[in-house]
Every structure is written in C-alpha cells, then in structure tokens.
C-alpha positions as CSV (number, residue, x, y, z in Angstrom):
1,X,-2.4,-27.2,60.9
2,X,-3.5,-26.6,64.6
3,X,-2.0,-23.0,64.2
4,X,-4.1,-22.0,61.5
5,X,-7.2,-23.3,63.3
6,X,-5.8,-21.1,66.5
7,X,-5.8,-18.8,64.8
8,X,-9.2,-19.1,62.7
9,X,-10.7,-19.4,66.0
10,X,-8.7,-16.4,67.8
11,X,-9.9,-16.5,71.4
12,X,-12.5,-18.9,71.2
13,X,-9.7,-21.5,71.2
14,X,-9.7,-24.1,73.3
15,X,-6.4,-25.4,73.8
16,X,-6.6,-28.8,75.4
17,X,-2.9,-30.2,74.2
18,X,-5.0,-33.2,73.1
19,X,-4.2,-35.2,70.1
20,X,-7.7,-35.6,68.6
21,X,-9.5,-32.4,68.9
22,X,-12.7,-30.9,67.0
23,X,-11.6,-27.8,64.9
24,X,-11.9,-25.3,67.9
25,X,-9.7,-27.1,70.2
26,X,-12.3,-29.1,72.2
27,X,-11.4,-32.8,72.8
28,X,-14.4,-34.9,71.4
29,X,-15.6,-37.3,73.6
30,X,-13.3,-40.9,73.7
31,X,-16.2,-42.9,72.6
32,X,-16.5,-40.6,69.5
33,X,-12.8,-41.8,68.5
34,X,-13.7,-45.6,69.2
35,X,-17.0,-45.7,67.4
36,X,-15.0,-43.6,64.5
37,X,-12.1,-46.1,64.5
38,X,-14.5,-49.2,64.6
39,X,-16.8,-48.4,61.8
40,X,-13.8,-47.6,59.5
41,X,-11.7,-50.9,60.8
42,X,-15.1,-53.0,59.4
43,X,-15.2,-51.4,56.2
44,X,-11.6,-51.9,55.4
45,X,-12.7,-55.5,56.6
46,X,-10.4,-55.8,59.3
47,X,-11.2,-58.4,62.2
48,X,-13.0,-56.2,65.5
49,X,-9.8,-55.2,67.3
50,X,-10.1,-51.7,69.9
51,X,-7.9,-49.2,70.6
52,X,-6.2,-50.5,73.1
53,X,-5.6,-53.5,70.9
54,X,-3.4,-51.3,68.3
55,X,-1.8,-49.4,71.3
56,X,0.0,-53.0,72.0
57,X,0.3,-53.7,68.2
58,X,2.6,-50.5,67.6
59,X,4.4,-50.9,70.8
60,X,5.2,-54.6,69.5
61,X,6.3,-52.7,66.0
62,X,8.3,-50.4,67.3
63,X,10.3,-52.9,69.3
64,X,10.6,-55.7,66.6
65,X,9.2,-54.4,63.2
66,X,10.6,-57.4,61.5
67,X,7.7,-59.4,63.4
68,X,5.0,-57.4,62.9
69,X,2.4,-57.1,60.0
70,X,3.0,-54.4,57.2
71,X,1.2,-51.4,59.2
72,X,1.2,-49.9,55.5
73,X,-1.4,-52.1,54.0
74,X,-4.0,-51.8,56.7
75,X,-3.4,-47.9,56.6
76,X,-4.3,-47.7,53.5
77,X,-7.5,-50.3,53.3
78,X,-8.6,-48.2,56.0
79,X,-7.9,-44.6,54.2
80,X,-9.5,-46.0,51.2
81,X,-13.0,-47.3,52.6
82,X,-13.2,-43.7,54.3
C-alpha cells in the first residue's frame, strides 16, 4: 500500500517511517489520531479509554491472551460505526 502511494507521489514523498501518515507521507499531527480514535471508540459505545490506555491493554494481551477481553469484538463495533 505505502509503495503505491510512493510511488503516486514520486518525489513529493515524504517518507517519515511513521505508522499513521496522510497519503503523501507526512505524519498528521498526534492529536488528529486521538480525536480520530475517540470519536470512533464513542460510537462503537465503548467507555472513554486513550491511547495510551490500549497500549497497556495489548501489551496485557500479548502476554496473557487467556485474560484479556475478545480484542475481536471491539474491532469490529468500532469498524462498523465508522
């Protein structure tokens, strides 16, 4: 995916080696990934919980999956109030 859009974009790629990045390469600002994740976390009706928050959450899920909640589920209410 990225290599298409490096190549869409030819020279006026900005490669940041960022995970979230607009289409040309340029890393958004953080806040536009925490207001992003927010407002889709509320419509899938999930309590307020921040980045950081799920950071600990799939550490803890990695380590012990047994214990954690079904990650699946709360995926998908999120994909499906997008």
């Amino acid at each position: 995916m990225l290599d298409g859009e490096r190549r869409e974009h030819g020279p006026d790629y900005q490669d940041h080696g960022v995970l979230f990045c607009w289409e040309d390469g340029r890393p958004p600002h953080p806040d536009t990934i925490t207001r992003r994740f927010k407002k889709l976390a509320a419509a899938a009706g999930l309590p307020e919980i921040d980045m950081h928050d799920v950071r600990h959450y799939a550490d803890g899920w990695v380590m012990c999956p047994s214990l954690a909640f079904p990650l699946v589920g709360v995926v998908e209410s999120v994909l499906q109030s997008a």
